[in-house]
C-alpha positions in Angstrom: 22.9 31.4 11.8 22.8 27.7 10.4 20.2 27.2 13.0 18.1 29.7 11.2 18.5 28.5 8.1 17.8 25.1 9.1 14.6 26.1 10.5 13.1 28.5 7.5 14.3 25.5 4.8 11.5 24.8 2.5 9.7 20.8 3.6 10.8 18.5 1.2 9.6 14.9 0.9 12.6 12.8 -1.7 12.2 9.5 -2.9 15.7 8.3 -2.8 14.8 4.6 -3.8 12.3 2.4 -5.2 12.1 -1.3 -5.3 9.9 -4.2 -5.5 10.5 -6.3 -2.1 8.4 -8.9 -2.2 5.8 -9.9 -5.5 3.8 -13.5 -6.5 1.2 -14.4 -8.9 -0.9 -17.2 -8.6 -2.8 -19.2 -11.3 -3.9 -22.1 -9.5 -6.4 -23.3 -11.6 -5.1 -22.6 -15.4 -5.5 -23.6 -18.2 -9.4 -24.2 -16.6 -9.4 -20.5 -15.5 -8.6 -19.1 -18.7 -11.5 -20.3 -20.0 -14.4 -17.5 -21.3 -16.7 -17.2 -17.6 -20.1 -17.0 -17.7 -19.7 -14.0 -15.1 -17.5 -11.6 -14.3 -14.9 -12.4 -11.3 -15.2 -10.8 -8.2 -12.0 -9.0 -7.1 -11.3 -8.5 -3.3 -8.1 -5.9 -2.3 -6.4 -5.6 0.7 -4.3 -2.5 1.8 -1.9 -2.3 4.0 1.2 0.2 4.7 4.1 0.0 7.1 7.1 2.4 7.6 10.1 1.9 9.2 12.9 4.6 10.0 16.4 4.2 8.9 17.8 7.2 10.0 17.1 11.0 11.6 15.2 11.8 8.1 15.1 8.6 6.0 11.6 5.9 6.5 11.3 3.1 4.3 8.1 2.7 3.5 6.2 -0.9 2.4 2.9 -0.7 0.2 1.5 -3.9 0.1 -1.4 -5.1 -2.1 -2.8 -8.4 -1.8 -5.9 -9.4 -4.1 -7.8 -12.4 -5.6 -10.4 -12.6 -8.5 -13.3 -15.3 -7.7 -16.0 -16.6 -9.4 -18.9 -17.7 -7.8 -16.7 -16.8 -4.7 -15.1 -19.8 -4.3 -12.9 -20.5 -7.5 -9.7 -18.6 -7.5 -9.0 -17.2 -11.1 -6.1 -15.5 -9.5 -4.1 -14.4 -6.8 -1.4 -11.9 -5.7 0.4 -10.2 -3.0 3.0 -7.3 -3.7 4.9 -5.5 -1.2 6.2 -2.7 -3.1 8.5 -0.6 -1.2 10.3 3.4 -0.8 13.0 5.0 0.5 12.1 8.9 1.2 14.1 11.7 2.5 11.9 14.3 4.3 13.2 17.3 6.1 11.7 20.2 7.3 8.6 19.0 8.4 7.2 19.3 11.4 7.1 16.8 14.3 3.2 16.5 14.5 2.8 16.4 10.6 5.6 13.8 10.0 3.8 10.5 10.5 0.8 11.7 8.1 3.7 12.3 5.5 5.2 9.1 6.2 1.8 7.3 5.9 -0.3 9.3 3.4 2.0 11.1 0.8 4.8 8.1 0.6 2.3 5.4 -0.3 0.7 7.5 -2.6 3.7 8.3 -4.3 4.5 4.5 -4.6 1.1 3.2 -5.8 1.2 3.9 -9.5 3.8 1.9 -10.0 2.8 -1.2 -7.8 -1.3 -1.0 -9.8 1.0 -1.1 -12.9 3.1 -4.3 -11.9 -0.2 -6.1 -10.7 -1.4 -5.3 -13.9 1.5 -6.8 -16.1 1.4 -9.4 -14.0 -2.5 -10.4 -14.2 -2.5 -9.6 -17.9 0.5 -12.4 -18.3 -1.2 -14.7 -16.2 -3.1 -14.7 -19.0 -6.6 -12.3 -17.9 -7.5 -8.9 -19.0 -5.2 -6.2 -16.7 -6.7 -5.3 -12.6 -6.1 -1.8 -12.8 -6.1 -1.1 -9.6 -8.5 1.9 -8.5 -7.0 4.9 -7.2 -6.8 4.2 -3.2 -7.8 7.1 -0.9 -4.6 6.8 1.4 -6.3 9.7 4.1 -9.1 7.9 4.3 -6.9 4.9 5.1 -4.7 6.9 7.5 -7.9 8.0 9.4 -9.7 4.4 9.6 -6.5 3.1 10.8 -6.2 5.9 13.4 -9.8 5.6 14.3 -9.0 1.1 14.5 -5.9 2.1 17.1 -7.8 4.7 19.2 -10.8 2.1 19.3 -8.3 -0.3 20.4 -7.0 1.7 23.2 -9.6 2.8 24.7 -11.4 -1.1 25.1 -7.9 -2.0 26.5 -8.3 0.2 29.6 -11.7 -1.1 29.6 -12.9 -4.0 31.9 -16.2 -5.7 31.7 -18.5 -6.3 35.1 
């Protein structure tokens, strides 16, 4: 009877903890780079997501964002790299639906609140706030998926 209720239980995806693991803010070139530019600073963004499981039902999951403004592409307004990380609870999902959870849904639950500390933190660097775009985590999922199937099949692959 448990067994059955076990198995019709509702999914459920519960953020038990969040935390900021890792976070730093570069200014390398101020007071110089808080000067008015005569262009606007181009912003590169890199994202990456790792999970980890703690227990039968618990992942911890890291969201890290690492980002630069340039000008001219070689003079670093700013820097930062923020690993921004969950604890989630989820039960009742199935086997081959669990690591899209664990990869799409968790960082997207995390994100808002890692674009707001890169924000604080570039507007007391002393620049106008990086808010972050939104980041299209399946599209992430499925270029990632798409990188490690590419991978695997050139490694079975020999060249003549």
């Amino acid at each position: 009877m448990a067994e059955n209720a076990a198995n019709n239980a509702a999914p459920s995806l519960n953020a038990l903890a969040q935390y900021c693991k890792d976070f730093s803010f570069e200014n390398p070139n101020a007071p110089r780079s808080l000067q008015q530019q005569s262009e606007g600073p181009q912003i590169n963004l890199q994202v990456n997501v790792n999970a980890k499981q703690l227990a039968e039902a618990d992942f911890e999951i890291d969201l890290t964002l690492e980002g630069d403004a340039k000008i001219g592409g070689k003079d670093v307004l700013f820097a930062f790299e923020l690993t921004y990380s969950g604890v989630f609870r989820i039960q009742n999902i199935p086997q081959e639906q669990l690591h899209p959870v664990v990869m799409i849904e968790c960082p997207r639950l995390l994100f808002p609140f890692a674009r707001q500390m890169v924000a604080d933190a570039v507007r007391n660097g002393g620049f106008p706030p990086l808010y972050i775009d939104p980041i299209d985590f399946v599209a992430l999922y499925r270029q990632r998926a798409a990188e490690v199937q590419g991978q695997e099949n050139g490694a079975g692959q020999t060249l003549s």
